[in-house]
C-alpha positions in Angstrom: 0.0 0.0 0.0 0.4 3.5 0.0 0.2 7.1 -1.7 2.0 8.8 -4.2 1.6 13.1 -4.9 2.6 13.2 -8.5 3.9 17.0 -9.3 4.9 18.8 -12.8 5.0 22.1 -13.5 4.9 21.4 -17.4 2.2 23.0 -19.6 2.0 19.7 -21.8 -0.7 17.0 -21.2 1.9 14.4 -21.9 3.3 15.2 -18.6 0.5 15.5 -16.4 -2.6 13.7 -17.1 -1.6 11.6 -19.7 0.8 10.4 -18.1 -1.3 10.0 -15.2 -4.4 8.3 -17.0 -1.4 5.7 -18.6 0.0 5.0 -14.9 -3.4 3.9 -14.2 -4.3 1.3 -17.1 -0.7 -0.1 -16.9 -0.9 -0.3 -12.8 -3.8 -1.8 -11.9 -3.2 -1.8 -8.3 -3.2 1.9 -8.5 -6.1 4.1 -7.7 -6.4 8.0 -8.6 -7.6 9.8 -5.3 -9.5 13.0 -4.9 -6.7 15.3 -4.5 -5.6 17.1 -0.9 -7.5 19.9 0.1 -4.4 22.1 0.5 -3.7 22.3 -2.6 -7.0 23.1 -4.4 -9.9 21.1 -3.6 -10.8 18.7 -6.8 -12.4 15.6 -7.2 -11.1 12.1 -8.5 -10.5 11.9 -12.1 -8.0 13.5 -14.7 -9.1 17.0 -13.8 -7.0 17.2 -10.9 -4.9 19.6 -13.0 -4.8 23.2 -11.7 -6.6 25.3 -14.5 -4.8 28.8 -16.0 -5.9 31.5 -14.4 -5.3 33.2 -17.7 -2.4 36.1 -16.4 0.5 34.2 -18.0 2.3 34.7 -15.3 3.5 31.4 -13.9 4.2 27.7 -15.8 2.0 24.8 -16.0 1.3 22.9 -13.0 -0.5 19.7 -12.4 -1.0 17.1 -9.3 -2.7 14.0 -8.9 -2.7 11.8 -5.9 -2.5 7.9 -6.6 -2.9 4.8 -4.4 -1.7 1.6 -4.2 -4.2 -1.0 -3.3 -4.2 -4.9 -2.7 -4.2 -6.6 -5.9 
């Protein structure tokens, strides 16, 4: 068991919820969380990304929090 926070501060899907969703199908142990409430309060799924706030003043940034459970 356990829980992984998967960070990137890239802009491109590749590395953030693709490779998220591709984690998933290849792991089948692993579970995608809702993420922590800290950070921004999301739900479970792909969205966990932080959207743009449209300034285009900072990078990318995306977070997912994954589980390992019993097989």
């Amino acid at each position: 068991g356990g829980r992984m926070l998967y960070c990137t501060c890239s802009v491109f899907r590749a590395e953030g919820d693709i490779q998220i969703q591709t984690f998933v199908e290849r792991n089948t142990d692993a579970a995608l969380l809702p993420s922590p409430g800290h950070l921004l309060p999301r739900s479970a799924g792909i969205d966990a990304a932080v959207p743009d706030n449209g300034d285009g003043d900072h990078d990318g940034f995306f977070y997912a929090l994954l589980e390992k459970r019993a097989p």
